[in-house]
C-alpha positions, -999 to +999 in steps of 0.1 A: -007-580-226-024-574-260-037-536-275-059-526-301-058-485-294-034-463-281-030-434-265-016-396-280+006-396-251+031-419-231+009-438-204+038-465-195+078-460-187+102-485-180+138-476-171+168-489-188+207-488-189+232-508-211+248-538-199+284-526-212+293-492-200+311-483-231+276-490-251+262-457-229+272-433-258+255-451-283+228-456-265+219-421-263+223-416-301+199-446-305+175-435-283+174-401-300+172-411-331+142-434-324+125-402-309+129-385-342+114-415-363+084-423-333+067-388-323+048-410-296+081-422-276+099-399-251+133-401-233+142-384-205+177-373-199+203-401-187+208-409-146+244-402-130+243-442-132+234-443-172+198-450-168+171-440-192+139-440-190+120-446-223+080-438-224+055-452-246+020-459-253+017-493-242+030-521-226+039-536-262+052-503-275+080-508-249+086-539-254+093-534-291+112-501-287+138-523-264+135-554-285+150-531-314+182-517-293+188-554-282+179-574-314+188-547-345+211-525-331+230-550-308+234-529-273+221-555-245+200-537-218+191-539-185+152-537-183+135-530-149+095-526-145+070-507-161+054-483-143+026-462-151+024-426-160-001-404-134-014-370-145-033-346-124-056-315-135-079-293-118-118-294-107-131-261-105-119-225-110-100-203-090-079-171-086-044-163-072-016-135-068+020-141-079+046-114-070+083-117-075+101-090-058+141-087-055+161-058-044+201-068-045+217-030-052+210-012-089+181-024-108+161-051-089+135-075-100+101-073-102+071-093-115+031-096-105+008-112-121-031-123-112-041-153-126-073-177-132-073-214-138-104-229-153-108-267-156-112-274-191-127-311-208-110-341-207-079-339-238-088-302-242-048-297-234-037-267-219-043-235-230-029-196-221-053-167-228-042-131-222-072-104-213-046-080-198-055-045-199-036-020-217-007-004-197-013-027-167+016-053-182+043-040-206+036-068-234+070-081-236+063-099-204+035-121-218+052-145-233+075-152-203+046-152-179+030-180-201+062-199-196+063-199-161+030-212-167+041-239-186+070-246-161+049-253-131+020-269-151+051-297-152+056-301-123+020-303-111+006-291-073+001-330-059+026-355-067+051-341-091+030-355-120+021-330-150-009-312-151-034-310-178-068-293-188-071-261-179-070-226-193-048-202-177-063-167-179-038-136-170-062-109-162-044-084-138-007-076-126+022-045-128+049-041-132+082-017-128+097+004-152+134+001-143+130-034-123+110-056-142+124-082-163+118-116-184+127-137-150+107-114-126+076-122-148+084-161-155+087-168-119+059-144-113+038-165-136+049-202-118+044-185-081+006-177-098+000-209-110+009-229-086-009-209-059-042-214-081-039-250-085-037-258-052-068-239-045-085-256-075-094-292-065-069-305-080-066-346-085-048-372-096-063-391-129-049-427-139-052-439-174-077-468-177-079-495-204-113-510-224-109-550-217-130-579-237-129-613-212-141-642-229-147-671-207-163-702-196-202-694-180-187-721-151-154-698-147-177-667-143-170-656-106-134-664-109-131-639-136-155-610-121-136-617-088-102-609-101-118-579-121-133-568-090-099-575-071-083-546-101-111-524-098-122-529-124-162-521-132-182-538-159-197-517-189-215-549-210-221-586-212-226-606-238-236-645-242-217-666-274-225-702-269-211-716-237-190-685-229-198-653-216-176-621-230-177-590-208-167-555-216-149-539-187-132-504-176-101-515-154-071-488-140-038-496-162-018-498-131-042-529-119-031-548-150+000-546-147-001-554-109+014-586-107-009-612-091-013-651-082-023-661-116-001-638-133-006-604-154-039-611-174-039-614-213-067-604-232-075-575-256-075-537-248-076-507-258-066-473-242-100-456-229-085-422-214-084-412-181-100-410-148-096-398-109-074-421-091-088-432-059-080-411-032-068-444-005-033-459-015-029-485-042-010-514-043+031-508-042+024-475-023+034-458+011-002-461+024-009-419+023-028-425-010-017-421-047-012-383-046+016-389-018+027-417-042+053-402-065+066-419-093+101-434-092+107-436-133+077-415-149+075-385-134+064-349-147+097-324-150+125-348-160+126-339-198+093-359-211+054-359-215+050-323-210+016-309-219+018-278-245+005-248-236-016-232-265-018-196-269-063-190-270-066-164-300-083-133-292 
């Protein structure tokens, strides 16, 4: 599989572990310090077994990150599959309570906040606005409310996938004088959030690659029918001699669905994202992608975490 564009965010994981036990420590160090020289890779946090799963922005990103360990820095891996990188966001606004009340002798705790989640445009990120009114929250409780925000925004309301695009508007609450606290409002904020979202629409997206297919005018059908068979759709055709070259939008999990005649091989290019279908896909359990969770990439274990932006006044 060939790219031409990239994404600003991992799309693909693939999970590894070393080969030799006693190569686990270095490893790690490897691993972080390619994180420190390529902003666009993550890592999450090792298995009990001494797996890692690396992220990147393609399928030839990967393969060069482990190509490196193996070839340069001598640690043979164990490579399993790729697997693609779901996210989910929201479709339309909405409103919900979060309250956090605990009363275990002394000082309890005690957190409420009202917040509204708006959808926001595709790659508009995340953002956090605060149009509190004076004395309703003490203001050292904003910032933990936002990350409480941010905590749950991780974890998405679906699928366990990572939510993104949306503004998060904290516009009512109280609090307590002797019980309120940091946690109270963090997990005040996350109750909020998450009851939002799930009023919200929310969906899953899948991230979709631009394809060019050059071929034969007599190997036409063949070609449409196995873009058809990805769903893919077709954007443009184009006529250059005896061959036809089409321009096509197909799901990045459909090209790397293995198939009869193997995993295509022509050029791409990330094109962003889009609603995954609601039905299952291919290497599912049949209740549909948003029942699908991930088994390597998966929002909440230490990578691809949407920032939450703080909307100045």
């Amino acid at each position: 599989m060939s790219d031409s564009g990239a994404p600003d965010r991992p799309v693909l994981s693939v999970p590894v572990r070393p080969k030799a036990e006693i190569d686990s420590g270095n490893l790690q160090r490897v691993l972080t310090g390619l994180v420190q020289e390529d902003p666009t890779l993550r890592i999450s946090a090792p298995s009990a077994d001494g797996q890692f799963i690396i992220c990147g922005t393609s399928e030839s990103h990967l393969e060069t990150v482990c190509d490196r360990i193996s070839r340069d820095l001598q640690i043979e891996l164990e490579i399993g599959e790729p697997k693609v990188i779901y996210l989910e966001t929201i479709r339309r606004t909405s409103e919900a309570d979060g309250k956090y009340i605990r009363q275990t002798g002394g000082h309890g705790n005690y957190g409420h906040v009202k917040l509204r989640l708006e959808p926001g445009e595709p790659g508009s990120g995340c953002r956090f606005a605060n149009e509190i009114g004076e004395g309703q929250i003490s203001p050292e409780f904003i910032e933990p409310i936002r990350r409480g925000v941010l905590k749950a925004a991780r974890h998405g309301v679906l699928a366990g996938y990572e939510m993104v695009d949306f503004r998060a508007v904290l516009y009512d609450g109280s609090y307590h004088e002797e019980d309120s606290n940091e946690i109270g409002f963090k997990i005040a904020g996350s109750v909020a959030f998450k009851e939002a979202a799930r009023k919200a629409t929310p969906i899953v997206l899948e991230p979709v690659m631009s394809v060019e297919v050059e071929v034969e005018e007599e190997n036409l059908s063949d070609a449409v029918r196995d873009l058809n068979g990805r769903r893919g759709r077709i954007e443009d055709v184009k006529h250059r001699g005896a061959f036809v070259i089409y321009y096509a939008i197909v799901p990045l999990a459909e090209l790397l669905r293995s198939s009869a005649r193997g995993r295509p091989d022509y050029p791409m290019r990330f094109a962003g994202y889009e609603p995954a279908p609601p039905g299952g896909l291919d290497g599912s359990d049949g209740a549909g992608v948003t029942a699908n969770k991930p088994e390597g990439p998966r929002a909440g274990r230490g990578f691809a975490y949407a920032e939450l932006e703080e909307t100045p006044e």
